[in-house]
N, C-alpha and C positions, 0 to 999 in steps of 0.2 A: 275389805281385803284381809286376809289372812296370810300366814304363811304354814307351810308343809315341810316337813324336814324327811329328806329321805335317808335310811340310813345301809351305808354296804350289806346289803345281804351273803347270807352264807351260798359261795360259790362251791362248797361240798371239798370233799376229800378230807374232810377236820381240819379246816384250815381258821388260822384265827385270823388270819390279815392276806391283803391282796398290795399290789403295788399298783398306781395311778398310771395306766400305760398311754391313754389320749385322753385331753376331755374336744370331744365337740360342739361344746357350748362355751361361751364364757360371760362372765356378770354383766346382766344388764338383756340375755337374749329373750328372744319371746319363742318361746316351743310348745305344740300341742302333747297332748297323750302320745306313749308310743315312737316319740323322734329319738333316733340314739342322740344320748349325750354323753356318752364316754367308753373305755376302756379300763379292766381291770387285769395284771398279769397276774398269773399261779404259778406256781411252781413248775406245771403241766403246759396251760395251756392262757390264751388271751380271751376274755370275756367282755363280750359286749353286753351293756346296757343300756334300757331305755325308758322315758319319763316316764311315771306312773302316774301324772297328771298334765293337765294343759296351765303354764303360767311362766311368768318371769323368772329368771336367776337373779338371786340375792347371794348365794355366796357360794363358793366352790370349796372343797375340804383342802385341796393341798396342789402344789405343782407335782410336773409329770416325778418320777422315780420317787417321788415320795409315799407312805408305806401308810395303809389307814387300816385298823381293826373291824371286824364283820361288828355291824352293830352300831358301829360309831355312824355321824351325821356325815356324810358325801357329798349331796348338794340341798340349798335352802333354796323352794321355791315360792313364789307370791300369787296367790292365786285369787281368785274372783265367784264371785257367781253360786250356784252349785256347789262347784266343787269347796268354797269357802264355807259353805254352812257345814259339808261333811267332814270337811277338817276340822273344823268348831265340834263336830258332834264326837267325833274320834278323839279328840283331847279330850269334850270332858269325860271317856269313859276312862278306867281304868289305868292305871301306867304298864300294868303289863300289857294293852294292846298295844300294836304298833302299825302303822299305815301301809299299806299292802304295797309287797314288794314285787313288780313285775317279773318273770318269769328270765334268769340269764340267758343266752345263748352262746354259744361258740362262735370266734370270729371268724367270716367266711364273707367269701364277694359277693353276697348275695344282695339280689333287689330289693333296697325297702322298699314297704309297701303304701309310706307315705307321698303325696303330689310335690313338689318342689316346691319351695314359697321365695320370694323373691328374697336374694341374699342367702339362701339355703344351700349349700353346696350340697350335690348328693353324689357316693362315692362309697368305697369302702376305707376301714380301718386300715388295709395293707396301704392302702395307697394315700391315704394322708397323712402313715407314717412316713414313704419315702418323701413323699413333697415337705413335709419339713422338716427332714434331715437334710434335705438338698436347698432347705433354704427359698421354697416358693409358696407363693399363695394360692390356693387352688382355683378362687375367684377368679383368676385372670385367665384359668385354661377352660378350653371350647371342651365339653362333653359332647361323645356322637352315643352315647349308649342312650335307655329311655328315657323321657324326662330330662333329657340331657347330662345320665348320669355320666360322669367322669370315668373310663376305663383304663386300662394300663396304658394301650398302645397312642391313649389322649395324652396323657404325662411324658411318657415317653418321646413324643414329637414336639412335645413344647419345651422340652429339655433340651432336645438336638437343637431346636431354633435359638433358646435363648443360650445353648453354648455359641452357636455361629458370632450371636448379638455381644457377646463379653468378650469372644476373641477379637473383637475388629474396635472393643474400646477398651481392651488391657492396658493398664498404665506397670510400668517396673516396680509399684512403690511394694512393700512389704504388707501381707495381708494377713491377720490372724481369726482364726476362726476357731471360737473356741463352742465345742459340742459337750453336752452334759450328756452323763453315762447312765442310760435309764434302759426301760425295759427289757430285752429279751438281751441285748447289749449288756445289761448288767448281771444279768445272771449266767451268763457265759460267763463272765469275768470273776464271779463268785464262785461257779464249777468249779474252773482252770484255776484260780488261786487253791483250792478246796484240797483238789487233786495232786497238785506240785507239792503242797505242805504235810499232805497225809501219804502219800504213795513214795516209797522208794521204788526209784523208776531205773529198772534196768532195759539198756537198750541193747538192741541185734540186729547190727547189716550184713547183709547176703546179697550179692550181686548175682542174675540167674541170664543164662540164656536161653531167651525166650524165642528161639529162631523158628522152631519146629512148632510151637505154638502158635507164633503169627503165621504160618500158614497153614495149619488146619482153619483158623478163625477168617483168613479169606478164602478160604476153601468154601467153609460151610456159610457165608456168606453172599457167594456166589451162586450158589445154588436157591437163594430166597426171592418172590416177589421183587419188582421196584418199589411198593408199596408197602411192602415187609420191614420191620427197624432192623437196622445188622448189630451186631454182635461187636460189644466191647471187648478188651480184656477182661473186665471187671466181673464178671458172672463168670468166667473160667477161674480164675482168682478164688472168690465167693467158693464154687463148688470143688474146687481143691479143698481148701480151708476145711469145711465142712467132713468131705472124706478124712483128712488128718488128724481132727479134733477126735476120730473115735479112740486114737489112740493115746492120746496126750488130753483129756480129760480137767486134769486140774489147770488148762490154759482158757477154758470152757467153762467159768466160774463168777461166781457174786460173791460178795464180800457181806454180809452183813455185821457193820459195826456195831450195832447198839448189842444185837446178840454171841459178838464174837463169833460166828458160826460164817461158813464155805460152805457155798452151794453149787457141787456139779452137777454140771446136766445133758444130758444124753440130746435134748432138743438141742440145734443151734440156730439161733434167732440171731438172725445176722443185723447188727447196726450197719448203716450204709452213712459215714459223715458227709453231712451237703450243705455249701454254701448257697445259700438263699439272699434275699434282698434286706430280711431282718437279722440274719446273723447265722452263724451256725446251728444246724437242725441234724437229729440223727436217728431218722423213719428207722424201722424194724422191716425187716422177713423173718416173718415165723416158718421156724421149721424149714430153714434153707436145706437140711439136709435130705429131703425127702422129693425135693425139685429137683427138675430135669432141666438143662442148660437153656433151653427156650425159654421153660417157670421162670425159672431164677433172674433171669434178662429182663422177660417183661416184670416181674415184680421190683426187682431194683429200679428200673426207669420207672414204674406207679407210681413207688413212694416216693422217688426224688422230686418229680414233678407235684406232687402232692405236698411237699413240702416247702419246694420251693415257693407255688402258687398260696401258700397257706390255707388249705385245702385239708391238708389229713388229720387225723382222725386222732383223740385224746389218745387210745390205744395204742394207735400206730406209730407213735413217738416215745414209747415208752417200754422196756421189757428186754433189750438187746442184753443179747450174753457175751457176746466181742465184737469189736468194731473193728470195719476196715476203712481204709480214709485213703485216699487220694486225691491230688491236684491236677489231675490230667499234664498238659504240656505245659505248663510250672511246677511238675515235680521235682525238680533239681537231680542233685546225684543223691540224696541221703537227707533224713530229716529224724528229729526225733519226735516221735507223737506222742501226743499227751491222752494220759489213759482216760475213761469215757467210765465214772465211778458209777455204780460200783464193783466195774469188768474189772479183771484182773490182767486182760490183754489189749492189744489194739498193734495192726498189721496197715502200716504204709505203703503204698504204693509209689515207689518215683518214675521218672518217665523214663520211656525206652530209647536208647540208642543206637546205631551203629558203630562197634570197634570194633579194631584188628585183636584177635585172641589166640593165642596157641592151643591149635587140637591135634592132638594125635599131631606130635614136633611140626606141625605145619602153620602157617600164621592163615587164619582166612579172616573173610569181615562177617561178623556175628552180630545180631540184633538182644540186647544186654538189659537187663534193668534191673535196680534194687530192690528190696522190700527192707524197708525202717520200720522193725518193729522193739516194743515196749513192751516190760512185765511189771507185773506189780512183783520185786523181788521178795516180801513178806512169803509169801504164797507159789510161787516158779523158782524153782532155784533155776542156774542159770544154765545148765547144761542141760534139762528138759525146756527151759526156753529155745536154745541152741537148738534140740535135735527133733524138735517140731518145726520149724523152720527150715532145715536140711530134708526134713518128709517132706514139707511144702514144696522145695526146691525141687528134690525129685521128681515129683507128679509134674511140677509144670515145665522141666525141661524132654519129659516125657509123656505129654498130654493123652495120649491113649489110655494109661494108667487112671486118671480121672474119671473113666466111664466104666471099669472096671469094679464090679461089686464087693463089697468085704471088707 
């Protein structure tokens, strides 16, 4: 018997370390070639790996949120057979050789391509993250996918059931659950720290009525398939923004620190912020300004579900030149958003209401909502924050003007 040490390989982008996002192995398991045994985060994105031989775990590098350098030892495996004389023959060559490191991937629901073995849970990384942040074992839920892999809507139902089973044995006493702040969890929280410390953040409410807008949007809704998706606000928003940016340019901007240098840009790569299962995500449209309100709809809904699902694409999460963020119906009346580095903007969305409003000395009931946006005040003074905002307001209390060229 031998042992094989494997060591983090280079996940690319010049990165010298990765963070421990899952292991699904742990000491003492037996895995063939090719079983995932873990997760790595990046900066970007989550990387799966998998054994680059068949053998026992002898030791793991570190628990989850803990941080390991490309190169260093990952996991120690014990091997047999074959594969023990080649490990013998790879030690005694050279120390600059190193035992070959299987190929990473990107994490996605996909089918592995290994048979199940007894005790083997098969499943993907999203989902046996949320199963243990939720605090379950996956062992005990029924798979309907192949092989009886574990799908969402399997989690999901075992969740409904054993909430029923915890309400009917709730006791009063006081429960503390304490969760460690790891993966995509923690780098949100490194962002948002990042961003509140280095950005002086000026903020701007405008309350707009959106009367005449809500009924164009079921106007042209009505006119679609049953099988057709209708039409949010959120892509009238989107392609406002887009038109107004031609004007106000320096709101249309990247920051880069290291070279002291502002980057505007005529493209607007709209971030879309989306609450997903692992935490905040915020997909791109490129080039929103050049889509047409149907583009711009389906493309938002792509990427969100793309994100949501853990599904989209290294690129696709990456490149935004302002973001827009909304909570749908928990927008509140006013929020201040936190800027999205290294944008120099970010445009809120709160939810719409019906108030009484004086028009033209009459009181009628109006359909109202805010937009909470943020500037980076280094870069926006604050009356081109203001009067970009006020163009915004215009277009969408007069929606017609949004389809208007120039």
């Amino acid at each position: 018997m031998s042992e094989y040490i494997f060591k983090l390989p280079d996940l690319g982008e010049g990165l010298v370390e990765a963070e421990i996002a899952e292991w699904m192995v742990k000491v003492g398991d037996v895995v063939n070639e090719e079983d995932p045994i873990g997760a790595m985060l990046t900066d970007k994105a989550a990387v799966e790996l998998t054994a680059p031989v068949s053998g026992r775990v002898l030791s793991l590098a570190g628990e989850l949120g803990d941080m390991v350098a490309v190169g260093a030892p990952l996991i120690v495996f014990a091997t047999e057979g074959e594969q023990a004389d080649e490990t013998a023959q790879a030690s005694a060559e050279p120390a600059t050789e190193t035992p070959a490191i299987p190929e990473a991937k990107n994490l996605k629901d996909e089918q592995p391509a290994e048979q199940a073995r007894p005790g083997k849970v098969l499943t993907s990384p999203s989902i046996r993250q949320a199963a243990r942040e939720a605090g379950i074992d996956l062992s005990l839920v029924s798979g309907s996918g192949p092989r009886g892999r574990i799908v969402k809507s399997d989690l999901e139902s075992f969740m409904a059931g054993q909430g029923d089973a915890t309400a009917k044995q709730a006791s009063p006493s006081d429960h503390i659950t304490e969760i460690k702040v790891v993966g995509l969890r923690r780098k949100i929280a490194e962002r948002m720290t990042e961003a509140n410390r280095e950005i002086p953040h000026f903020a701007y409410v405008e309350e707009i009525d959106i009367t005449a807008l809500e009924s164009l949007r079921q106007h042209l809704n009505g006119q679609k398939a049953p099988s057709e998706d209708k039409l949010t606000l959120l892509p009238f928003i989107g392609l406002a923004l887009a038109r107004v940016l031609k004007q106000f340019p320096q709101c249309n901007a990247l920051y880069d620190r290291d070279k002291n240098t502002i980057s505007q840009y005529t493209a607007v790569h709209l971030g879309v912020a989306t609450q997903t299962p692992n935490g905040l995500k915020v997909p791109v449209v490129r080039h929103s300004e050049s889509c047409s309100l149907n583009d711009l709809a389906s493309e938002i809904r792509r990427v969100s579900t793309a994100a949501r699902e853990n599904t989209a694409k290294r690129e696709e999460l990456m490149g935004s030149t302002i973001t827009i963020t909304s909570l749908g119906k928990q927008g509140g009346i006013a929020s201040t958003p936190v800027i999205n580095m290294p944008e120099v903007a970010i445009i809120g969305v709160n939810k719409a209401v019906q108030r009484p409003v004086v028009v033209d000395g009459r009181v009628e009931v109006r359909l109202m909502m805010n937009l909470s946006s943020s500037f980076d005040h280094r870069f926006v003074d604050g009356y081109d924050g203001a009067m970009m905002i006020q163009a915004l307001k215009g277009m969408l209390e007069q929606p017609a003007t949004i389809f208007i060229s120039g």
